[in-house]
C-alpha positions in Angstrom: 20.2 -20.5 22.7 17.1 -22.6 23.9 14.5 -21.7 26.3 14.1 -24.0 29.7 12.1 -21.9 31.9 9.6 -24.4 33.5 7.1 -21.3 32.7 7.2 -22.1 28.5 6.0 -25.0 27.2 7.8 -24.9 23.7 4.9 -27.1 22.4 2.2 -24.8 23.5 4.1 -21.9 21.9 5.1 -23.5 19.0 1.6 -24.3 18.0 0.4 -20.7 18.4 3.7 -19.9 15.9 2.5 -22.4 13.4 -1.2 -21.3 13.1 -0.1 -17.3 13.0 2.7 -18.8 9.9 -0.3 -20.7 8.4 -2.7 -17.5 8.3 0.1 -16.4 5.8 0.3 -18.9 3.7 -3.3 -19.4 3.7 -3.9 -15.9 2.7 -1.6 -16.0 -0.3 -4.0 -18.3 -2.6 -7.3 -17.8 -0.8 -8.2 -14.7 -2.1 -7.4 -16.0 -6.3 -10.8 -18.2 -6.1 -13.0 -15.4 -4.9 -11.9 -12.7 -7.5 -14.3 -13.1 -10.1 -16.7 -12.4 -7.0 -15.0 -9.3 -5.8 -14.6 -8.0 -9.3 -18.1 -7.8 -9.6 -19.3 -6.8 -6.1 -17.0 -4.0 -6.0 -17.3 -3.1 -9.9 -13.4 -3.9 -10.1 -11.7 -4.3 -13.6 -9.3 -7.1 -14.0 -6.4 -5.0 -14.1 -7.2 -3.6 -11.0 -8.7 -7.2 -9.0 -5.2 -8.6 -10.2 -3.5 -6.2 -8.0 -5.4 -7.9 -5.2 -3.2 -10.9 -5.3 -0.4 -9.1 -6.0 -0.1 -6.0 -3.5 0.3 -9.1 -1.1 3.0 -10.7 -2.6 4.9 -7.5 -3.5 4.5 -5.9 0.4 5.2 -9.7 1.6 8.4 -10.5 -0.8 9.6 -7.3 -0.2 10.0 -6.3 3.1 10.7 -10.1 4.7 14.1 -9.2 4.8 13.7 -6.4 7.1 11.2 -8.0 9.5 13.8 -10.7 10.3 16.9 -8.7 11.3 13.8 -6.5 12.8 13.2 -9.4 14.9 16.9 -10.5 15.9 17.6 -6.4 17.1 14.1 -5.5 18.7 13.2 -8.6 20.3 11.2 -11.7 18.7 7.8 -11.6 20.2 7.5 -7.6 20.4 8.1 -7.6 17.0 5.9 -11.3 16.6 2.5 -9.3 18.5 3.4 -6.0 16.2 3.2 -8.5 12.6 0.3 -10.3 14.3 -1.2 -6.5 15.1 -1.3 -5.3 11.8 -2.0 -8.5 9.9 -5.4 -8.9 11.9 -6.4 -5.0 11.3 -5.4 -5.2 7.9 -7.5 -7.9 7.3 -10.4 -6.8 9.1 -10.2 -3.6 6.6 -9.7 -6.2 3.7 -13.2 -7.3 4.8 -14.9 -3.9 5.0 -13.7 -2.8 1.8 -16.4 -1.0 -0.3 -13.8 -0.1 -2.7 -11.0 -1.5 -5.1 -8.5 1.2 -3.6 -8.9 0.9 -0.2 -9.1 -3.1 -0.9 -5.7 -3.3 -2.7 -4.2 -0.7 -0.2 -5.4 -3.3 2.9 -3.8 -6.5 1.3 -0.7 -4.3 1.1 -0.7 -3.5 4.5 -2.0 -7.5 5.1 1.6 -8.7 3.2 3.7 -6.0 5.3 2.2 -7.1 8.4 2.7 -11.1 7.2 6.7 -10.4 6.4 7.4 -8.5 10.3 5.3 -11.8 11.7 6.9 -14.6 9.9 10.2 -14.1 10.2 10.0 -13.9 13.7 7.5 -16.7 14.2 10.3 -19.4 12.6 13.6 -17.5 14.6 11.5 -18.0 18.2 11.2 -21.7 16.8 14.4 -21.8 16.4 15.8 -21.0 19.1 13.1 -22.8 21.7 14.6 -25.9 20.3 17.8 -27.4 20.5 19.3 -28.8 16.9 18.9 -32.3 16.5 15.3 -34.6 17.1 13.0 -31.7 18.5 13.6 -29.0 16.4 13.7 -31.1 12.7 10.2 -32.4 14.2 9.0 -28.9 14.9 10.7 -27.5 11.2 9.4 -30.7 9.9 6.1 -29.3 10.7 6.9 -26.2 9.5 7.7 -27.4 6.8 4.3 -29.1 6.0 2.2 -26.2 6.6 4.6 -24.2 3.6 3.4 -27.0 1.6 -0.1 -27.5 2.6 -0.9 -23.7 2.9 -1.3 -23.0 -0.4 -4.1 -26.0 -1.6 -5.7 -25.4 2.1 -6.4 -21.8 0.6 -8.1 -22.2 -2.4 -10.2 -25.0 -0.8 -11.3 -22.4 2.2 -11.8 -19.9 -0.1 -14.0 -21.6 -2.6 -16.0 -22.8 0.8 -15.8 -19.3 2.0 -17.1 -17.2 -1.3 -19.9 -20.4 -1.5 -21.3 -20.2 1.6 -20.8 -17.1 3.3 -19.3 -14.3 1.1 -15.6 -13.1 0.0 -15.7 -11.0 2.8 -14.9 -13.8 5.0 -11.9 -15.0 3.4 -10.5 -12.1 5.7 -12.7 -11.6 8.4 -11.7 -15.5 8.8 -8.2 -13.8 10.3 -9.7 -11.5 12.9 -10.8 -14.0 15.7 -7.4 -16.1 14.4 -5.3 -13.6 15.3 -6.7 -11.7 18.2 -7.0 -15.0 19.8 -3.0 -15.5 18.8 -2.4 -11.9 20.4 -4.0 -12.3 23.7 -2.2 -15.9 24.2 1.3 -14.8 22.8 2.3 -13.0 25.9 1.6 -16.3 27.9 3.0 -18.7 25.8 5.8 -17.1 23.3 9.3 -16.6 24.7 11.0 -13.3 24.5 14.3 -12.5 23.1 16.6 -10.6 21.5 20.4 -9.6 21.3 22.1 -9.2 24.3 24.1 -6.3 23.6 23.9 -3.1 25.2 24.2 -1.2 21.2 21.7 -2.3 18.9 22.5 0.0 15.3 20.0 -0.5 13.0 21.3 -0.6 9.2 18.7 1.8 8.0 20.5 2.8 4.5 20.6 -0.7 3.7 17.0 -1.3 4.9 15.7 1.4 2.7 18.1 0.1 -0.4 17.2 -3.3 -0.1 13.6 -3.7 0.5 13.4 -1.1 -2.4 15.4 -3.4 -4.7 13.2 -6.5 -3.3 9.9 -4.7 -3.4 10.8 -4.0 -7.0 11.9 -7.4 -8.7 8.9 -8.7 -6.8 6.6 -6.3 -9.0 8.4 -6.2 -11.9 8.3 -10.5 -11.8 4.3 -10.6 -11.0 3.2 -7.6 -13.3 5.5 -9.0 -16.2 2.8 -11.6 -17.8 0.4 -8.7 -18.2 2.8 -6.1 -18.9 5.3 -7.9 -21.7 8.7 -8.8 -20.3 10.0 -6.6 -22.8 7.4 -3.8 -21.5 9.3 -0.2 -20.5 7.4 -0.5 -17.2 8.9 -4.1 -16.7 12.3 -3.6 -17.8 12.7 0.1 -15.6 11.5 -1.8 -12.7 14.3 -4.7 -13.5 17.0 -2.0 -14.2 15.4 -0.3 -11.0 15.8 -3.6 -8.7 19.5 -4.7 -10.3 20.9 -1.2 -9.1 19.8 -1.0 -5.8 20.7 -4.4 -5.0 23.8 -3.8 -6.1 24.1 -0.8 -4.4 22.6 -3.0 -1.3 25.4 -5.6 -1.6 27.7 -3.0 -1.9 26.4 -1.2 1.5 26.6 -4.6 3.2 30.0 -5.5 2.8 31.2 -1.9 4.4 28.4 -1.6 7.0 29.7 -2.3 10.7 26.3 -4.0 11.8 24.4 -4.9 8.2 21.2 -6.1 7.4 22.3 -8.9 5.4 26.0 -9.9 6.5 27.2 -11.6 3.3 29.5 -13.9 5.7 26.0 -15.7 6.0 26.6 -17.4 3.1 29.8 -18.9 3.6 27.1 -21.9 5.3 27.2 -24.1 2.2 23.8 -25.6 3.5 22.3 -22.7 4.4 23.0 -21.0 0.9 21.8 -24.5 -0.6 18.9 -24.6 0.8 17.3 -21.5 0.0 18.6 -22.2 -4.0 16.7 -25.2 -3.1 14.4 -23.0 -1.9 13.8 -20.7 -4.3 13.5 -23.0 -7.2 11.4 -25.5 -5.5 8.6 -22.8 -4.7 8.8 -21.5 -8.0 7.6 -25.0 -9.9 5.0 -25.8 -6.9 3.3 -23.1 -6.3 3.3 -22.3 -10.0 2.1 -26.0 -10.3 -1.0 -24.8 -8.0 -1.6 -21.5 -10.1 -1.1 -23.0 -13.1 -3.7 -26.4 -12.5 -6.2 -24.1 -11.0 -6.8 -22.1 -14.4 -7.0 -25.7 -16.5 -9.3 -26.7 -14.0 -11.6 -23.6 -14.1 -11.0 -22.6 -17.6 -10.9 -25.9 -19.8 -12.8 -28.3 -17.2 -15.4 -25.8 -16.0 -14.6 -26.7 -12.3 -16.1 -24.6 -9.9 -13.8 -22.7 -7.3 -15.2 -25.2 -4.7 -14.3 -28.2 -7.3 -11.2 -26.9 -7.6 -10.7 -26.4 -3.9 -11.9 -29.8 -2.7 -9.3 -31.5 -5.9 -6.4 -29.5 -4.4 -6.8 -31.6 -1.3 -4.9 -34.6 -2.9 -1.7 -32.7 -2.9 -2.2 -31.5 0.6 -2.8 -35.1 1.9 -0.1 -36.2 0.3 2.0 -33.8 2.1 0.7 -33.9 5.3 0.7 -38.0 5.2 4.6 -38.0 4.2 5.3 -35.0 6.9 6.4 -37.4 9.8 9.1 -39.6 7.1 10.3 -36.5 5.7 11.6 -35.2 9.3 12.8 -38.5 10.5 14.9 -39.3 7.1 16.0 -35.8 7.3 16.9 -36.5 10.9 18.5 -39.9 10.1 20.1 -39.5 6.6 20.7 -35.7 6.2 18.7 -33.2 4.5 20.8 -33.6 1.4 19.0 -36.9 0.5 15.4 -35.9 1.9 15.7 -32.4 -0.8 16.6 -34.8 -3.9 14.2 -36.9 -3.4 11.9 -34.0 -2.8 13.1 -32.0 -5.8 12.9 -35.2 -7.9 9.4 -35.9 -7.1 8.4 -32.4 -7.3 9.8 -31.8 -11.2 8.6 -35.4 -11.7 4.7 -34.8 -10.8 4.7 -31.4 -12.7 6.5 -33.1 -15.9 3.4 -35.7 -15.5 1.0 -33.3 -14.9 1.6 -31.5 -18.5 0.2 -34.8 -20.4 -3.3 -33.3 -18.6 -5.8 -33.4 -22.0 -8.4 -31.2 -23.6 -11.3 -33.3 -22.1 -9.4 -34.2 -18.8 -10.9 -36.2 -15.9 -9.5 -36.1 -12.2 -8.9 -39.6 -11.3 -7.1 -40.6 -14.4 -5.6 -37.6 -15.3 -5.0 -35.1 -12.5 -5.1 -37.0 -9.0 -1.4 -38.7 -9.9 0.5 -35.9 -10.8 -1.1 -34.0 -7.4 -0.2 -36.7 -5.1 3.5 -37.1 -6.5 4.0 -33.2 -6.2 2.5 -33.1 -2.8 4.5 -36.4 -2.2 7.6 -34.0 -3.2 6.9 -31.5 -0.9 6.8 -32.8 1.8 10.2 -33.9 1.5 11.8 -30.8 -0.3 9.9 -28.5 1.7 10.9 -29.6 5.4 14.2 -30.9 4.5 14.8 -26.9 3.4 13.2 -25.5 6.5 15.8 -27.1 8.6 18.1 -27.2 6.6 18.3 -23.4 5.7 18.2 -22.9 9.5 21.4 -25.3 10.7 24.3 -23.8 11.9 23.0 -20.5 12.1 23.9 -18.7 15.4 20.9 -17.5 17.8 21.6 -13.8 16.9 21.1 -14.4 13.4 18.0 -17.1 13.4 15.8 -13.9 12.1 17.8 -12.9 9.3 18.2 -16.9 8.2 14.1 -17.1 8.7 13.7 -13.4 6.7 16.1 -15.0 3.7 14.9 -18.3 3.6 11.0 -17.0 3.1 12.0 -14.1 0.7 13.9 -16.9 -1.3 10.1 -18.8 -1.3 8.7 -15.7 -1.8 10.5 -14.6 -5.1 10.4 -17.9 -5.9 6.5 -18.1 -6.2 6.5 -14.4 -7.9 9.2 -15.9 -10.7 7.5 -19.1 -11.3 4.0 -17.9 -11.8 5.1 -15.0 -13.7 7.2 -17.5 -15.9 4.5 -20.5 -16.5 2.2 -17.4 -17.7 4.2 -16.1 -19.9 4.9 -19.6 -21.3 1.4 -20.9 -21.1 -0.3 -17.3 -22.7 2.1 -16.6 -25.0 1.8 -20.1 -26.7 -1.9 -20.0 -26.0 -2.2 -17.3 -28.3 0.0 -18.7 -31.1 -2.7 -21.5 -31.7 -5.3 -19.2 -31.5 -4.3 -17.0 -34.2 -3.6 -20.3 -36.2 -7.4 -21.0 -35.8 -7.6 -23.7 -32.9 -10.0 -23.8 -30.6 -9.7 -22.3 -27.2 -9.9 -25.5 -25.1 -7.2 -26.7 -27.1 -5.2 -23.9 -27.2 -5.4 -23.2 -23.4 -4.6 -26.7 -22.8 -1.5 -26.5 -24.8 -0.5 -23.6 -23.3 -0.7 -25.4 -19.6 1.3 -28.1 -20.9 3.8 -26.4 -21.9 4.3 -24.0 -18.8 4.2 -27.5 -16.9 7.1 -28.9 -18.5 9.2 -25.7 -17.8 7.9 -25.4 -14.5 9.0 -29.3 -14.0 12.3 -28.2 -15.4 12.6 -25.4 -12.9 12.4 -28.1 -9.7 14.9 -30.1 -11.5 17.2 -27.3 -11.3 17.9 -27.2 -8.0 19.1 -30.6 -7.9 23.2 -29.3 -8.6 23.0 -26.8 -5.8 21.7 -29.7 -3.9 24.6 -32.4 -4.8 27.4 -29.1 -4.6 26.8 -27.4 -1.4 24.5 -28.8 0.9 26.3 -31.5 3.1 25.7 -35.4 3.0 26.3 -36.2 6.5 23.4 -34.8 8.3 24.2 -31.0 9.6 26.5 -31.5 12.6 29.7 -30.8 10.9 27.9 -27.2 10.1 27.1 -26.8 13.6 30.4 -27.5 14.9 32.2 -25.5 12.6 29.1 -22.3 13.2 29.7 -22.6 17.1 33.8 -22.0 16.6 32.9 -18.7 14.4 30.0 -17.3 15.8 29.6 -16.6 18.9 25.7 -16.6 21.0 24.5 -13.8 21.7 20.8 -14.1 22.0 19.5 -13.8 25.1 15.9 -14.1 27.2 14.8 -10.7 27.5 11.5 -8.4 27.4 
């Protein structure tokens, strides 16, 4: 449904949604530029400042799922404030942190609270707009900050850890979101089912933000671990059985957590292969430029921040044509050309040299990338969101972010496998470290171009040609709405 009162001004709202999703997305890169700093601050070893990044990605990957349908059964903005809630605490703690326990714990509790918040953020978009002009503008946008968020962090945080001190790369969310909190009451919509029976699936709760929790670990821990590690494979053989045993729950569970009927919408289960892939090769892209430009062109994290803004430019300056062509054409044609760019600008990218320079070797492949994004990236958003009743706009929000989610864990995780493992095959043969760390990024950076490329047959198979009316027709015969305003 759409909200009319004359009391909600969707833009007003919308733009409190987007800057609470940007936090997010901000906070899953800003931190990587600042570890070195922490690490010796706090007296943390690198085993233990990885788990930094990745407590956040696990907690965030993991339990996105369950924040959605959360959202969709307890009501959007109560469940919205409580994401908001514990995402501000939790990063207020981040900042206090005198220890590497209590640090890692924090960012933990940071990703649970981003994966209840998120979710709902993009359903209450959803359904304050009406599908067509408005709402691919709004998605469009949407769309932008997925892309932008992640270059915008490590510029932020290289400013941050410069200037002021890591502890305000998280004390930067505090007045953020209290500010978002005291203004979501006024400006947010409520809703939720109307439906005087609201059963929660809890079994399948517990079984599948287990499984998820798990791949997500297993996937981030596996470059430092050895895919062939017993701690990597018994979390895989861990995460494959309970996802099983979650899709098996699902399809006998009168109200589930993840109906599997979802993905009989062709675009829907499109987009977030689309989804899933495309993340994995761009945000790998981001991880994987940053070491070549720390570790084999001695940037500093502020250099490296300030590069990173090409790609976000890029993005940002293509935002407004990727909604209209989406808008105009269909998202099919806005995600290949997206996709294309995307593989095509990290393919480029892994010609990058031992004695590299930024205008004639780095600023190309960053703006085609970027470019790519900001086609792929919106043209996903909506697309993964089209013909999706009210009642399920949360679960459709939860599963598209936990497909970008576990896409970002799988890439990274792959292109350092890839890049290390080759990197250490020319060291052993004798070559010197710049070289051999530069052939090891070029590498990664072909398979991570590859990876985009991929998604381009799920593309031309199942998402539809003709725009996304025909799914919203066909959605309004089988579904019916049941979402309703509501405190």
């Amino acid at each position: 449904m759409t909200f009319t009162s004359p009391n909600i001004n969707r833009w007003h709202a919308f733009a409190l949604l987007a800057v609470s999703y940007f936090m997010t997305i901000v906070d899953l890169t800003i931190v990587t530029v600042s570890l070195p700093t922490i690490g010796r601050d706090l007296h943390v070893t690198e085993t233990s400042l990885q788990w930094v990044l990745t407590a956040y990605a696990v907690s965030f990957g993991g339990v996105l799922l369950l924040g959605g349908r959360a959202a969709d059964l307890l009501g959007r903005r109560r469940i919205l404030m409580a994401g908001l809630a514990l995402f501000t605490a939790a990063s207020l703690a981040c900042g206090l942190a005198t220890g590497d326990g209590f640090l890692i714990g924090s960012r933990a509790v940071q990703g649970v609270g981003a994966a209840i918040m998120v979710p709902a953020a993009l359903s209450i978009v959803m359904t304050m707009f009406e599908e067509g002009g408005d709402r691919n503008k709004a998605l469009g946008i949407w769309g932008g900050l997925a892309a932008a968020g992640a270059t915008v962090g490590l510029i932020a945080g290289g400013l941050l850890t410069r200037y002021a001190g890591w502890q305000y790369v998280f004390f930067l969310n505090v007045p953020i979101g209290a500010a978002a909190l005291a203004l979501a009451p006024r400006l947010v919509p409520a809703s939720r089912l109307a439906t005087t029976r609201r059963r929660f699936d809890a079994l399948g709760a517990i079984v599948g933000t287990g499984g998820l929790v798990l791949l997500v670990d297993a996937i981030a821990d596996a470059p430092q671990h050895g895919w062939g590690a017993t701690r990597t494979m018994a979390l895989l053989a861990g995460s494959v059985a309970l996802l099983v045993a979650f899709a098996a729950i699902e399809s006998r569970a009168k109200e589930p957590l993840l109906p599997l009927s979802i993905f009989r919408l062709r675009t829907l289960a499109g987009a977030n292969i689309a989804g899933l892939l495309s993340g994995g090769s761009f945000f790998a892209f981001v991880f994987l430029g940053t070491l070549y430009m720390q570790q084999v062109l001695r940037y500093s994290a502020l250099e490296t921040g300030v590069a990173w803004l090409a790609t976000s430019l890029s993005s940002i300056a293509l935002a407004g044509l990727a909604q209209r062509l989406v808008t105009r054409r269909g998202a099919k044609v806005a995600m290949t050309i997206g996709l294309t760019l995307i593989g095509g600008g990290v393919i480029w990218a892994s010609q990058v040299p031992v004695h590299g320079h930024f205008l004639a070797n780095l600023v190309g492949p960053m703006l085609i990338a970027g470019a790519g994004t900001a086609f792929a990236f919106i043209a996903i958003s909506i697309a993964a969101l089209a013909g999706v009743a009210d009642h399920q706009a949360g679960l459709a929000s939860g599963l598209l972010n936990t497909s970008r989610q576990l896409g970002g864990a799988i890439g990274i995780a792959i292109a350092s496998s890839v890049a290390t493992a080759h990197t250490n095959t020319l060291l052993h043969a004798r070559n010197a470290l710049p070289v051999a760390l530069t052939s090891g990024v070029q590498r990664a950076m072909w398979v991570l171009g590859a990876i985009a490329l991929l998604a381009l047959p799920a593309v031309f198979t199942l998402v539809r040609r003709d725009g996304l009316s025909h799914t919203v027709a066909k959605t309004a015969i089988r579904e019916p709405q049941t979402a309703a305003s509501t405190n």
